[in-house]
C-alpha positions in Angstrom: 14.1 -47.1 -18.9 14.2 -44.4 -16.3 13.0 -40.7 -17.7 12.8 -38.6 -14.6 9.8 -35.9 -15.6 11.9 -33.3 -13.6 14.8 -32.7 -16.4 15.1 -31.7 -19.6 17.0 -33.4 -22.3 18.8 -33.1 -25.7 18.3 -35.4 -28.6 22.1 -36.2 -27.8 21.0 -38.1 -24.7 22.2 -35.7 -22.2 20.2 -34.4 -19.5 20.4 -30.9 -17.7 18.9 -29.7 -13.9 18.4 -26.1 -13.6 18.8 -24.6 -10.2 18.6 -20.7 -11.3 21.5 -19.8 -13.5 23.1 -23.1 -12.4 22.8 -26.6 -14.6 23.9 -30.0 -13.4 24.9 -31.9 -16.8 25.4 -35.4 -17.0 23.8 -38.1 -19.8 20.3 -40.4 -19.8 19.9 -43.9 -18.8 19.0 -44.4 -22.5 22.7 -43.6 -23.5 24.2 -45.7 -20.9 22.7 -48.2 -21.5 23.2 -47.7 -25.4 27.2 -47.3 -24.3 27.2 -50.5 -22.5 29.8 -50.8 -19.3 31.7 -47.3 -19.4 35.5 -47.7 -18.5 36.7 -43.7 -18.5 35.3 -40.1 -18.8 37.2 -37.6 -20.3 36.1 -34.0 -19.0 38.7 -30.9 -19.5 36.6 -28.3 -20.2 36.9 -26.7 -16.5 36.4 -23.1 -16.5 35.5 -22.5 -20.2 33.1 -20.9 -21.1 31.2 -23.2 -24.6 28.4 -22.7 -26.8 25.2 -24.9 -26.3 26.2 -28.3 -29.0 29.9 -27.4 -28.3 31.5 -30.6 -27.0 32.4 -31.1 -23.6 34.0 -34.2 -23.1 33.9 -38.0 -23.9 33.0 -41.1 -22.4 34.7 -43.9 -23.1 32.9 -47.8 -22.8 33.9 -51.1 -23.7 32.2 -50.9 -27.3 32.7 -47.2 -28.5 33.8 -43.2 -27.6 31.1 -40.7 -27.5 31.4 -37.3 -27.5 29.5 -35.5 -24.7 27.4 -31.8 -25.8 27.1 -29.1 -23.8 22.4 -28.1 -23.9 23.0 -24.9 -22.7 25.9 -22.2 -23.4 28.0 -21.0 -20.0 30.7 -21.7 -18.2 31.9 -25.3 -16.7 32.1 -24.4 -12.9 32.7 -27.7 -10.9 33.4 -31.7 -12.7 32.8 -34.6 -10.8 35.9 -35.7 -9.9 34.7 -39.1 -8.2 34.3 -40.1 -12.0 37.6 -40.2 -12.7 38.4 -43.0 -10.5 35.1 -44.5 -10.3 33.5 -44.2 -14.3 31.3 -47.0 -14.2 28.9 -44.5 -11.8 27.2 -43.3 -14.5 25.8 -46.6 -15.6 24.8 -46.9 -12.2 23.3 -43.9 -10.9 23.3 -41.7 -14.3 21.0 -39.5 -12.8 22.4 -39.0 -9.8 25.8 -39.7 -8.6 26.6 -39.8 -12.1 26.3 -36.2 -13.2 29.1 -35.1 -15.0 29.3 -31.3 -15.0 28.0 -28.2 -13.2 27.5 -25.3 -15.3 26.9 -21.4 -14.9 24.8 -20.5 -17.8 25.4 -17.1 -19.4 22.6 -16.7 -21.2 18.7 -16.7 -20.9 18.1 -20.5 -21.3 16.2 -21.6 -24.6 14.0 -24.4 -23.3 12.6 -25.0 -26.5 15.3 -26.2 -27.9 15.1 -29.0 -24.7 12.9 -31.8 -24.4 10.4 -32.9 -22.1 10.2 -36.1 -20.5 7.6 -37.3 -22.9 9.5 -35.8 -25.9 12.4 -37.5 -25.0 10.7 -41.1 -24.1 9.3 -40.3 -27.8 12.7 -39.8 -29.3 14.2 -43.2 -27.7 11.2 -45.7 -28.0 
């Protein structure tokens, strides 16, 4: 299982990249994997602002629907788009061409409520 140590994830399996005030959003190889082969994404959030837990979307695979939540509170700025066509990306590359949102966060980000790398391998193994 692939935990990249420069992330930081929630116990809801998503993982966030800050760059500044700027977060790239998408979720963990662990949940993938958990999903199984992921058929759609369903993202609409563009240009609200949500509250860290607030859902975001849903991903849709073979076995289930799971709700996607936001880790930090701002605004959804940019969705990948090559999802919509191409979903099965994230089982792929889920940390990479996989993300699923870009986000500009509003407030002073509360990494303690995020996990490590080792936290998280903790949490899943």
């Amino acid at each position: 299982m692939n935990i990249p140590t420069n992330l930081k994830y929630t116990k809801d399996h998503e993982w966030i990249k800050f760059d500044d005030d700027l977060a790239t959003i998408g979720i963990t190889d662990f949940a993938q994997g958990e999903l199984g082969d992921i058929v759609y994404i369903e993202i609409e959030t563009l240009n609200e602002n949500l509250n860290a837990e607030d859902v975001f979307g849903s991903v849709e695979a073979v076995k289930t629907v799971s709700d996607l939540f936001m880790p930090v509170s701002g605004e959804v700025i940019e969705i990948n788009e090559v999802l919509e066509d191409k979903p099965e990306i994230v089982n792929e590359d889920p940390y990479g061409s996989g993300w699923m949102v870009k986000v500009k966060c509003n407030n002073p980000i509360k990494s303690e409520d995020l996990l490590d790398a080792e936290q998280y391998k903790t949490l899943v193994t």
